[in-house]
C-alpha atoms as one frame of an Amber mdcrd trajectory, in Angstrom:
protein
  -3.405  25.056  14.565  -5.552  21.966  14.182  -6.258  22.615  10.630  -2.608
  23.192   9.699  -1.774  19.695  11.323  -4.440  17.971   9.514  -3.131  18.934
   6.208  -0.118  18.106   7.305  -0.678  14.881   7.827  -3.029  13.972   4.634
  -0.214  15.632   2.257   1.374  11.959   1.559  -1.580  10.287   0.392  -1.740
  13.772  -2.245   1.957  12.869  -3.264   1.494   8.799  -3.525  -1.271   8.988
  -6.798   0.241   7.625  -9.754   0.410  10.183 -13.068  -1.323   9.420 -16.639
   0.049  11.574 -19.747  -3.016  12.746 -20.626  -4.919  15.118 -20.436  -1.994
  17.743 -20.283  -1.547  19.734 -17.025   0.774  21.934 -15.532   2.030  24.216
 -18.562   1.739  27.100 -18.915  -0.831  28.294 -21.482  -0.485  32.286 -21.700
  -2.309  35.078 -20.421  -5.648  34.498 -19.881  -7.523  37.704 -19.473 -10.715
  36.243 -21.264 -12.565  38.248 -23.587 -15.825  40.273 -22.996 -19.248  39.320
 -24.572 -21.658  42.284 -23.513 -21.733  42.543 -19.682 -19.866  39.034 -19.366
 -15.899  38.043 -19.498 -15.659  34.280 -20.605 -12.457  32.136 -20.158 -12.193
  28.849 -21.406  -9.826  25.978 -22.471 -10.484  22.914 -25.324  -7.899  20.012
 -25.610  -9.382  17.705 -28.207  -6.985  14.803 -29.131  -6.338  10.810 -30.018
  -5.498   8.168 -27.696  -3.684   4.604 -28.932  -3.252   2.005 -27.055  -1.426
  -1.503 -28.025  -1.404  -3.862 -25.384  -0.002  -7.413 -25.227   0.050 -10.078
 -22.529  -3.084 -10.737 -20.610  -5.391  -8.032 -22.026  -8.215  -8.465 -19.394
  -5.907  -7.510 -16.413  -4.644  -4.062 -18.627  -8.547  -3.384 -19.223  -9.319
  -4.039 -15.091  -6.039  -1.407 -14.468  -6.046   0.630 -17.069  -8.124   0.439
 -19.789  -7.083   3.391 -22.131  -8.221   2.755 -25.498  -7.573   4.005 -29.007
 -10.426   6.875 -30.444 -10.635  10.803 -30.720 -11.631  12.337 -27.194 -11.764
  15.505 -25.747  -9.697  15.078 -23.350 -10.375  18.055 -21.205 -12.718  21.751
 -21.211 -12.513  24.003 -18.647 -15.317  27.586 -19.325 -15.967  30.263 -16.881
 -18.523  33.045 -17.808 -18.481  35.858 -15.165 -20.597  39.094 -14.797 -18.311
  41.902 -14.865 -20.148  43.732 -12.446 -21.460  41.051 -10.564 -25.286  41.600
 -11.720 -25.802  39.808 -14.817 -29.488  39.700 -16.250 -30.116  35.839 -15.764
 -26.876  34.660 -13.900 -23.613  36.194 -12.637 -21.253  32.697 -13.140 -20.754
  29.787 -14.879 -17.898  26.850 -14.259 -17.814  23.956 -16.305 -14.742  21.447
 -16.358 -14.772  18.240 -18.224 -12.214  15.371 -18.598 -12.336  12.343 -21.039
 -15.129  12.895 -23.260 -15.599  10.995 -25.544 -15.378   6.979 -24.861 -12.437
   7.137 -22.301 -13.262   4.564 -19.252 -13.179   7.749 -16.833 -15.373  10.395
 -17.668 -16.570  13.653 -15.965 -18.672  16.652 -16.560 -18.355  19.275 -13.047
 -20.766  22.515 -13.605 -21.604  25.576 -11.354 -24.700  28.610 -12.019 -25.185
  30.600  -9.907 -26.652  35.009  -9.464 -25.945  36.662  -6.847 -28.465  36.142
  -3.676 -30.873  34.141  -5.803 -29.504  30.519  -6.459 -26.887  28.610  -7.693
 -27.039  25.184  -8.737 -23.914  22.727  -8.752 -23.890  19.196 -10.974 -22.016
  16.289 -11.348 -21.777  13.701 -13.714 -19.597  10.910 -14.045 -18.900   7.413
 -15.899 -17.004   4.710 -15.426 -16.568   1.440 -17.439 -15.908  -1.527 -14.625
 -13.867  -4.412 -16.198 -13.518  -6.998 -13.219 -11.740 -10.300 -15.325 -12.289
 -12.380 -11.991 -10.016 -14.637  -9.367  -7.328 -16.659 -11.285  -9.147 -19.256
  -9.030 -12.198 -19.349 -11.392 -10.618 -20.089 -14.718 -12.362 -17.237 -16.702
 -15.445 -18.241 -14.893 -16.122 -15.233 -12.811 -16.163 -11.687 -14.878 -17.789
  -8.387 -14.259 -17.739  -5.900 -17.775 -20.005  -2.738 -16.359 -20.568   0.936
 -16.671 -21.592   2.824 -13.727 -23.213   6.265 -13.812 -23.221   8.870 -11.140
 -24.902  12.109 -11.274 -25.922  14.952  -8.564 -27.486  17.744  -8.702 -28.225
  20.411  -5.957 -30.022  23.731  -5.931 -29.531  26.635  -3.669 -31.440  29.384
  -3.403 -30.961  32.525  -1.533 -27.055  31.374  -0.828 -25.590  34.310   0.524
 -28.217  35.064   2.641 -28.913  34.020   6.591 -31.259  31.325   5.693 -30.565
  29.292   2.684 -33.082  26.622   0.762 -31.402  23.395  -1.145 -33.261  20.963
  -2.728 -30.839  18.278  -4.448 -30.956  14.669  -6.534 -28.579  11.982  -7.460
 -28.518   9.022  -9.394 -26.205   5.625  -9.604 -26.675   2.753 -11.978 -25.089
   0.047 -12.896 -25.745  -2.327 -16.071 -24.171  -4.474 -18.022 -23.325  -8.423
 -18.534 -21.280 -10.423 -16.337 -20.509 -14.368 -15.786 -20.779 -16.603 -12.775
 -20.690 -19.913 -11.522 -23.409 -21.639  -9.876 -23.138 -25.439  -7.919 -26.525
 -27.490  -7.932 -27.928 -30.686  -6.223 -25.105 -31.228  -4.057 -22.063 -30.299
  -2.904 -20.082 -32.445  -5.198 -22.232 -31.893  -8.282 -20.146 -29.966 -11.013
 -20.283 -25.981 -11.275 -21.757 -24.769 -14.168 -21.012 -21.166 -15.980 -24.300
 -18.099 -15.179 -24.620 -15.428 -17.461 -25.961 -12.521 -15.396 -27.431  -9.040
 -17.035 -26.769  -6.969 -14.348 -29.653  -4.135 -13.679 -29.243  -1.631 -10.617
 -30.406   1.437 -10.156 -30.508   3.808  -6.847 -32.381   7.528  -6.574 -32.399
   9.848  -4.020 -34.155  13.364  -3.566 -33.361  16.024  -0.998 -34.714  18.584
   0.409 -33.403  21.332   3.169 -32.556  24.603   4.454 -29.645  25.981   6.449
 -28.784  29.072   8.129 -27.314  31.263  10.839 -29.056  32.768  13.830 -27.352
  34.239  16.625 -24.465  32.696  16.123 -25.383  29.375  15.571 -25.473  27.494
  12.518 -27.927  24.814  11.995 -28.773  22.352   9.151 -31.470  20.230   8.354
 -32.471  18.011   5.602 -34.744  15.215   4.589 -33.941  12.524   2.533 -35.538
   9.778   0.649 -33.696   7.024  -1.146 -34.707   4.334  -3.810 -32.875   0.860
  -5.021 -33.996  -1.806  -7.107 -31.972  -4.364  -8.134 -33.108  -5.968 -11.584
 -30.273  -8.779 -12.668 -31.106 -11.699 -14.255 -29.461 -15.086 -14.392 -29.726
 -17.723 -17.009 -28.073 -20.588 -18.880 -28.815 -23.784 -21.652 -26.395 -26.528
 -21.048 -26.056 -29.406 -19.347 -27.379 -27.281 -16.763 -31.029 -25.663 -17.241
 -30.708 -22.436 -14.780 -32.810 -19.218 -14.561 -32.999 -17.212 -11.944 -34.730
 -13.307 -11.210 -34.416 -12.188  -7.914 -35.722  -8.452  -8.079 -35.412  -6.623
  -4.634 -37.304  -2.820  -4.189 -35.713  -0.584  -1.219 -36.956   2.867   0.037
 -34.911   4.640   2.806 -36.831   7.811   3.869 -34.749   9.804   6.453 -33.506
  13.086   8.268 -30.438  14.590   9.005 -29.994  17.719  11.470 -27.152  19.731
  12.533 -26.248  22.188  14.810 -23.247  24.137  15.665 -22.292  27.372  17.677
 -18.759  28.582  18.958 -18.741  31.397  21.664 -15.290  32.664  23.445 -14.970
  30.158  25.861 -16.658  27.095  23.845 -18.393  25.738  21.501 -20.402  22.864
  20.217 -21.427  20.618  17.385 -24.314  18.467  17.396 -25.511  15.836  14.899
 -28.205  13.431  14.293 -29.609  11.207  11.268 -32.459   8.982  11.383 -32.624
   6.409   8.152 -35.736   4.340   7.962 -34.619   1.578   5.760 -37.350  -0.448
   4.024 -36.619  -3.416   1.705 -39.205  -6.131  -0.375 -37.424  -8.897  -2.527
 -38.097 -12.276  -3.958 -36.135 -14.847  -5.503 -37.667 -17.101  -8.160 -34.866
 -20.004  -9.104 -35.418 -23.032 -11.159 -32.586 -25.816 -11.973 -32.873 -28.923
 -14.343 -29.933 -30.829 -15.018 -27.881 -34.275 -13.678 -26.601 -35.261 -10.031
 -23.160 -36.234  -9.769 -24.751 -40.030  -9.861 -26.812 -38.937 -13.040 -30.009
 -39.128 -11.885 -32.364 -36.348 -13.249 -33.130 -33.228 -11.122 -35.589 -31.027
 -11.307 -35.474 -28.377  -8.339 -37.223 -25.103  -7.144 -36.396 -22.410  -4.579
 -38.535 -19.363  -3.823 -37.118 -16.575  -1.503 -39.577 -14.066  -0.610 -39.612
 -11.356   2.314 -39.255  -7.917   3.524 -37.046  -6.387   5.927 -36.760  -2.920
   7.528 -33.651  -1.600   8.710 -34.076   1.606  11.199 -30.680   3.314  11.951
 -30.425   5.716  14.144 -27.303   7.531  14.919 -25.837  10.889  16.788 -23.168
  12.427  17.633 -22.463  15.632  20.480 -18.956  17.488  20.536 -18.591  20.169
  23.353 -15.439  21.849  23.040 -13.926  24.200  26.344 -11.707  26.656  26.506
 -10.918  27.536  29.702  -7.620  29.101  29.104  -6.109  31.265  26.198  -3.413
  27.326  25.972  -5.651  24.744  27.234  -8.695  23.163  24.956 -10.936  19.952
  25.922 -13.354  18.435  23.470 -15.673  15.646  24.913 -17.522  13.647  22.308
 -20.116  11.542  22.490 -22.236   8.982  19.686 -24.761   6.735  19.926 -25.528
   4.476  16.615 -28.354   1.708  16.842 -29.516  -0.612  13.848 -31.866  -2.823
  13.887 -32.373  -5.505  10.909 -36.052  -6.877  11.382 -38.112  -8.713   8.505
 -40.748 -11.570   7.590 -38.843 -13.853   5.056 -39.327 -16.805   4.052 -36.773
 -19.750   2.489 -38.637 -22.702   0.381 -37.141 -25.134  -1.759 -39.010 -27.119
  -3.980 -38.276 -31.117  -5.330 -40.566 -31.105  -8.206 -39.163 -34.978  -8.427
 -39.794 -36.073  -5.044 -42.197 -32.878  -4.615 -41.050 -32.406  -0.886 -40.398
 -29.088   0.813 -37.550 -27.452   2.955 -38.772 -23.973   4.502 -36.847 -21.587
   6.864 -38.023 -18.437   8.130 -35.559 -15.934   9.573 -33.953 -13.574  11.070
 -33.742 -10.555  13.424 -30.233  -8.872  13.892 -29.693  -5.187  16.170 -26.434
  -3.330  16.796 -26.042  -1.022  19.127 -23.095   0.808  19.864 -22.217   3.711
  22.069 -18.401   5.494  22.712 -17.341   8.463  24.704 -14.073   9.977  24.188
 -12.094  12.826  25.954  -8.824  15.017  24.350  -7.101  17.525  25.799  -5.220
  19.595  24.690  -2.126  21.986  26.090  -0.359  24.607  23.748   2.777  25.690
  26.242   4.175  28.100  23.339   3.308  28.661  19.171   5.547  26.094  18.814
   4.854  23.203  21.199   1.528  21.696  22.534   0.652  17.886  23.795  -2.137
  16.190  24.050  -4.048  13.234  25.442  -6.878  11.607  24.908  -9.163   8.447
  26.272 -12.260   6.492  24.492 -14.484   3.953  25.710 -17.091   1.771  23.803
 -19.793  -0.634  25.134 -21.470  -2.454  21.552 -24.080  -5.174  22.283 -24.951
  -7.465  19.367 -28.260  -9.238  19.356 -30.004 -11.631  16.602 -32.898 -13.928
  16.323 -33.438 -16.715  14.382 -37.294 -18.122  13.781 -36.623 -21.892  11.607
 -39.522 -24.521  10.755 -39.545 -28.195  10.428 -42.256 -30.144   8.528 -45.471
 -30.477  10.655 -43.456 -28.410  13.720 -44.291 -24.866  14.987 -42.134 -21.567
  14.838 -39.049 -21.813  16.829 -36.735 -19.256  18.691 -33.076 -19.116  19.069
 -31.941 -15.667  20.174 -28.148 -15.113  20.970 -26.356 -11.822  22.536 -23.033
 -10.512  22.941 -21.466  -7.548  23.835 -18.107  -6.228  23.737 -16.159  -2.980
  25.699 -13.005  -1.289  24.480 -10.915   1.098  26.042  -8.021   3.094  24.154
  -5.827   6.003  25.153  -4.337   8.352  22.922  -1.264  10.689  23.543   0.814
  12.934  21.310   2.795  15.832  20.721   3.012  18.641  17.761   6.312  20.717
  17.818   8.022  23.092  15.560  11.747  22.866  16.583  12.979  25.251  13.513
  11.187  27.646  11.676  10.222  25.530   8.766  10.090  22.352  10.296   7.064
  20.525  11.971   6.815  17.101  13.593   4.004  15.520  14.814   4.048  12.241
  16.723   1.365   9.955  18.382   0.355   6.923  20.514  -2.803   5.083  20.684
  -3.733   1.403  22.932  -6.381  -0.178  22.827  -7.968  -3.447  24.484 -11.695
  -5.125  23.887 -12.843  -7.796  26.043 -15.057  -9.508  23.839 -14.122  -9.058
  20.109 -16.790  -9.959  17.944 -15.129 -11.306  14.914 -11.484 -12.548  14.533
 -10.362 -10.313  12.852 -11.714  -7.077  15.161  -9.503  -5.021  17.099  -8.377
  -6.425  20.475  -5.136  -5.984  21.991  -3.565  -3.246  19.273  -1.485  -0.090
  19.601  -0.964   2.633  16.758   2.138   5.015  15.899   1.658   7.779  13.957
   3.969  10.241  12.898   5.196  12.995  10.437   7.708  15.460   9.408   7.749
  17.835   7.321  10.556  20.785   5.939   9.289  23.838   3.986  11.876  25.960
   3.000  11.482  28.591  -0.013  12.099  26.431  -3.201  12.247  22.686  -1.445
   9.618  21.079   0.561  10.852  17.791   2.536   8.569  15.256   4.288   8.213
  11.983   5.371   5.994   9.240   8.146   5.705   6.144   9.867   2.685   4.410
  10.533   2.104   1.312  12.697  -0.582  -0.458  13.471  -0.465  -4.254  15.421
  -3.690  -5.954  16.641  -3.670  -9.361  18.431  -7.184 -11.584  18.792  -7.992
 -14.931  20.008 -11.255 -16.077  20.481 -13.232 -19.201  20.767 -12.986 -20.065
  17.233  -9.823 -19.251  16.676  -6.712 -17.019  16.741  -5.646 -14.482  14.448
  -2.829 -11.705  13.985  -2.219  -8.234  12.300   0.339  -6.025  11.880   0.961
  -3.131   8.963   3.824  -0.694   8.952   4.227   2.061   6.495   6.979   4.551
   5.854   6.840   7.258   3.459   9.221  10.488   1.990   8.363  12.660  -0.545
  10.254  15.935  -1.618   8.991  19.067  -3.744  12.193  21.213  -5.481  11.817
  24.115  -7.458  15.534  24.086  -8.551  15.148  26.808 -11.024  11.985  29.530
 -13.108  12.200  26.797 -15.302  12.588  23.323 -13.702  11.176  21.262 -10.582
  11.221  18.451  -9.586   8.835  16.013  -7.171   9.403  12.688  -5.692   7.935
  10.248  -2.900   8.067   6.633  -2.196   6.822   4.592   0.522   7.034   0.967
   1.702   4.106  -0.731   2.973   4.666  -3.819   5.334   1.467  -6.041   5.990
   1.316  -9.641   7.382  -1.398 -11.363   8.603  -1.636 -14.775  10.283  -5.220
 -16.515  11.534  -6.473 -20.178  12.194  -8.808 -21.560   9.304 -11.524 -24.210
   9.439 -12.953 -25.266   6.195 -14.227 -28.743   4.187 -12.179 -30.093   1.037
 -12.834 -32.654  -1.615  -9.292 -32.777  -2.956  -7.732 -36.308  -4.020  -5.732
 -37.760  -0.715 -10.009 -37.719   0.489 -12.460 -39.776  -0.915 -15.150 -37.673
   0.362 -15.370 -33.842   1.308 -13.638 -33.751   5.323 -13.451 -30.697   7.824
  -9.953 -29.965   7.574  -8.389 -28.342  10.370  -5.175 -27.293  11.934  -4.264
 -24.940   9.213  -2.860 -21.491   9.146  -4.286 -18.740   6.651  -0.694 -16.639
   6.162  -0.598 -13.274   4.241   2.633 -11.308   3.241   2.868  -8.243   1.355
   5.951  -5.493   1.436   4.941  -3.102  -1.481   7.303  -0.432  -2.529   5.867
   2.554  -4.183   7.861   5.302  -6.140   6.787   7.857  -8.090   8.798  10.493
 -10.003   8.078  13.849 -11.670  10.273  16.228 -13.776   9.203  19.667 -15.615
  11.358  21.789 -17.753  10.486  24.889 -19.458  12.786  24.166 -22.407  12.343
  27.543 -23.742   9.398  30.273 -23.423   8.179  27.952 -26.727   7.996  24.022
 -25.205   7.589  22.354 -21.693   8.823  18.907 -21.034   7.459  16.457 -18.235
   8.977  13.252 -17.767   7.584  10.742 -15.070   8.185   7.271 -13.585   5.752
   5.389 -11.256   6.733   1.785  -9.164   4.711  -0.244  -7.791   6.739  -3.962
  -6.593   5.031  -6.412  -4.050   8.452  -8.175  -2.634   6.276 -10.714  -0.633
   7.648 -12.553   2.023  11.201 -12.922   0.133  10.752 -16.439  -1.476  12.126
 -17.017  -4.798   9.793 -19.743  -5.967   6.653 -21.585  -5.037   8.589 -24.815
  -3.180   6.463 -28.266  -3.303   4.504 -29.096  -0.308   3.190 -32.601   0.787
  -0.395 -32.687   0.837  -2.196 -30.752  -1.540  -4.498 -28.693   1.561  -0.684
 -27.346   1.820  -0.044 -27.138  -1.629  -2.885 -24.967  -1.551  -2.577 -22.474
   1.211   1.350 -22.191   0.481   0.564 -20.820  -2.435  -1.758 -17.960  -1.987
   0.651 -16.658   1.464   2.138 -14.019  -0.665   1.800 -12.590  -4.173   5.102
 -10.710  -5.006   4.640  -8.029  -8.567   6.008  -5.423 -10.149   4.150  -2.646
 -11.795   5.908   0.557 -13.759   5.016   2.823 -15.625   7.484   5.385 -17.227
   5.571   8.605 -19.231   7.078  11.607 -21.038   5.192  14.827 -22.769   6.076
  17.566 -24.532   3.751  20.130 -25.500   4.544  22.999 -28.167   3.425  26.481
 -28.008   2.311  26.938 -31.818   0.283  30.478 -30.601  -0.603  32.561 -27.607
  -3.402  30.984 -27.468  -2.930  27.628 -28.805  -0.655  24.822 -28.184   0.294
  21.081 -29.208   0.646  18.519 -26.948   2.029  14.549 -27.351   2.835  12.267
 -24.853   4.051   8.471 -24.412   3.367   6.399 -21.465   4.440   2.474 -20.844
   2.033   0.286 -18.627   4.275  -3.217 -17.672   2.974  -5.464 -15.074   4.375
  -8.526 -13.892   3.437 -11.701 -11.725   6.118 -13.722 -10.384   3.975 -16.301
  -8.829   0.949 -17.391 -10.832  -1.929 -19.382  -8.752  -2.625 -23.034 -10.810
   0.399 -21.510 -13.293  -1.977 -18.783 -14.583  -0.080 -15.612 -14.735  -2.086
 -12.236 -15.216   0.930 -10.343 -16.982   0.487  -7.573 -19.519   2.896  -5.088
 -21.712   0.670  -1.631 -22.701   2.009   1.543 -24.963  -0.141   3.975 -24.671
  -0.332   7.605 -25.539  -2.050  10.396 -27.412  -1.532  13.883 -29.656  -3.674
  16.825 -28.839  -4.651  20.578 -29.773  -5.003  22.882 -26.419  -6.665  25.967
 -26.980  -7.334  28.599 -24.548  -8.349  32.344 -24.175
């Protein structure tokens, strides 16, 4: 029952992703019986085609949402080689899938091998190119153009017996350049442009066994995990600016897990211990002019290391006391500690004087205990009930120096408690129709930040109608959270409906649809300093709101026609539109602090993207494919008149081949 719900309830977020035209999915390709090579039956499919793109408007904001480009790519491979018999000499399967080979911005390569009882090893590679064009706010200033790299790799041997071996590795870089901004001197002095070569790469290795015995299943693994960071920051202008701050982490660690089910209960446990270690230092030298002109000629060295023990785990003892009643108790218990020797020193080569700072220790720990039961009074009805308390306690110190003074202390604590009940009911009036609904309250005493939970409450809720050829669903989610503290007062609340439908109206035509409507506004006080011209100087400005409106309405669209047993037709439309708060224009305020904050309070869009493909059966086992999709997207407020807008067509011609 528990599993059924859960899927249940994740099916929207399925629905809500947005289509591409390519690669081509969902037609049907023939038989596909394989063909035999000696003892082995392989199956595979090859679509190798050509993307185009033309794209006008702001191209930087289509390459950070889209980024489809024009070149030959294979755009997808799927191969299966399978032991007819199940004992093959060296191996008895092999899975490999790809998608976008070939210079597309999203690329993947999934493989399996595995024989029978002896190992099987499962990889994954994939690449993405990261085009980040940066805030409006920074005026081309602030860009990010990237490639990241995953990969994984795990080996299994013995998997289908009691005890199993796995030894595993993965791999994450990032490199590529990037631009910044970086202020010098003072806080009035201007801000100059940073080219950054961005270097950072992260390894881990793993190594474990799992198993069964006597019931019980049981995991445990150790882990060890490597970053270094490598970027590099430089400029020649007005401003003379290099700076290499290389950092070198190690995190060795273990994980464990146990867990056993008998008739009347049954239990999970879980611990991981991660013994974060970190060295870094930060060499930074600036030459350049003062906002009065006078020459400057400046140093700063950041040195230290830090470790960073966390230590977390988790206990879940389920009861069954009756054939209808269930009551899971769970406890966890998370601590992290943040504890280093580092060191702060800035350097006036002109005045040669010194600023030093040493700092800082910082510990979290955090424990909850929750309770849910659980009463099923027929197949078709059950409620349940549920109540959590947490007790965190924050603590930091702070060691700073003066010139010619001794190490000093200042060590602060705080600790918060929250208490939250849940109730809820899952019922199945009709035969195909479910509906699950739910309630949780919650209230902290001491809220650490302004924007953590305090006074909230949470709706939940689905429904969903399955019927032979139509499946009909649809939610509401709330979620409201209310926090004052000292510094200041802040407000949250998000609603979020949703409906999506699934119709097979005939052999040879469906049809599936959803849209949803997100509501989110936000209101908090700010505090901040401005130079702006009604002040001569920068001044703590305060009384201010920060304000935040969004209602985003998201529709998506999906049509597929077998036109005859020769061509299939899929025709698609995807919205996306940010209404805001409902204003038609950005009105003129007094001051310009106003000016300011009015303008970034909501950020009404519209984003659509029609697509159509048709693909041709030419063979049994071959078939063309083309495809059209439009990429619009629209700003109807601009921040400082700078509007992010850009028009894209976009699609692609292909060869699928398959046996």
């Amino acid at each position: 029952m528990k599993l059924r719900f859960a899927l249940f309830l994740t099916l929207p977020a399925a629905l809500l992703a947005q289509d591409i035209v390519a690669p081509t999915t969902g037609v049907k390709i023939g038989p596909q019986h394989g063909e035999d090579a000696g003892d082995y039956n392989i199956v595979q499919s090859w679509e190798f085609g050509y993307r185009f793109a033309s794209v006008s408007g702001n191209e930087d904001e289509y390459r950070s949402d889209v980024n489809y480009t024009n070149g030959v790519r294979l755009l997808s491979s799927y191969l299966t080689v399978n032991s007819k018999d199940g004992h093959g000499k060296w191996f008895d399967e092999i899975v490999l899938t790809t998608q976008g080979l070939g210079n597309d911005p999203y690329e993947s390569v999934v493989g399996r091998v595995q024989k029978n009882g002896l190992y099987r090893y499962d990889m994954t590679w994939r690449q993405n190119d990261y085009f980040n064009p940066g805030l409006t706010v920074a005026n081309g200033e602030h860009l990010q153009n990237t490639t990241y790299r995953w990969q994984d790799h795990e080996l299994t041997l013995f998997p289908q017996s009691a005890i199993r071996v796995r030894a595993g590795y993965g791999r994450v870089t990032q490199d590529g350049p990037a631009l910044t901004t970086q202020q010098e001197f003072d806080n009035q002095s201007p801000v100059y442009p940073i080219f950054r070569n961005v270097r950072q790469e992260f390894n881990e290795y793993r190594l474990g066994a799992d198993g069964q015995v006597k019931g019980f299943r049981f995991t445990v693994q150790r882990r060890w995990e490597y970053f270094k960071e490598d970027s590099v920051d430089s400029t020649a202008s007005a401003l003379t600016f290099n700076r290499a701050a290389p950092y070198r982490g190690n995190t060795p660690g273990w994980l464990g897990n146990l867990y056993g089910e008998r008739r009347w209960f049954a239990l999970n446990a879980r611990v991981t211990y991660a013994g974060g270690k970190g060295d870094f230092i930060q060499n930074e030298t600036a030459m350049g002019l003062n906002r009065f002109g006078v020459m400057q000629n400046q140093q700063v060295i950041v040195t230290g290391n830090g470790n960073r023990p966390v230590t977390s785990g988790d206990f879940n003892f389920t009861l069954f006391p009756a054939g209808r009643l269930s009551v899971v108790n769970n406890t966890s218990v998370s601590n992290t500690r943040m504890v280093g020797n580092n060191d702060f020193e800035q350097f006036d080569n002109a005045t040669f004087t010194v600023s030093n700072i040493n700092f800082q220790m910082l510990s979290v720990r955090l424990v909850t205990n929750s309770t849910d039961v659980r009463y099923r009074f027929s197949k078709k009805f059950d409620l349940f009930g549920g109540y959590q308390y947490a007790d965190r306690l924050i603590r930091s110190i702070e060691d700073f120096a003066t010139t010619g003074m001794p190490l000093s202390g200042l060590s602060a604590e705080q600790s918060n408690h929250t208490n939250a009940g849940v109730a809820g009911v899952n019922w199945l009036p009709l035969k195909n129709l479910r509906l699950h609904v739910e309630g949780e309250i919650g209230r902290n005493d001491n809220p650490f930040a302004p924007i953590s939970l305090r006074n909230y409450h949470a709706i939940r809720s689905r429904v969903q109608y399955r019927a032979r050829n139509l499946t009909l669903g649809g939610s509401y989610r709330q979620n409201y959270n209310n926090n004052s503290i000292q510094i200041t007062a802040y407000s949250s609340r998000s609603r979020t409906y949703s409906a999506e439908a699934s119709w097979n109206v005939r052999p040879w035509a469906s049809l599936d649809g959803s849209y949803s409507k997100l509501h989110l506004d936000t209101v908090g006080g700010i505090v901040f300093f401005a130079g702006l011209p009604e002040f001569a100087t920068n001044q703590e400005i305060t009384g201010n709101q920060s304000i935040y409106v969004s209602n985003i309405h998201s529709v998506n669209l999906g049509f597929r026609f077998a036109l005859s047993k020769w061509a299939d037709l899929y025709v698609g439309y995807n919205l996306t539109k940010d209404t805001g708060d409902g204003r038609s224009s950005l009105a003129l305020q007094p001051t310009a602090v106003g000016q300011l904050l009015y303008n970034v309070q909501t950020f009404p869009l519209t984003y659509h993207s029609p697509l159509a493909r048709l693909s041709v059966r030419i063979t049994e086992k071959l078939r063309y494919n083309v495809g059209y999709q439009y990429y619009g997207y629209n700003e109807q407020f601009g921040l400082f008149s700078t509007y992010e807008n850009f028009h894209a067509n976009t699609g692609y011609t292909s060869l699928l081949w398959s046996f």
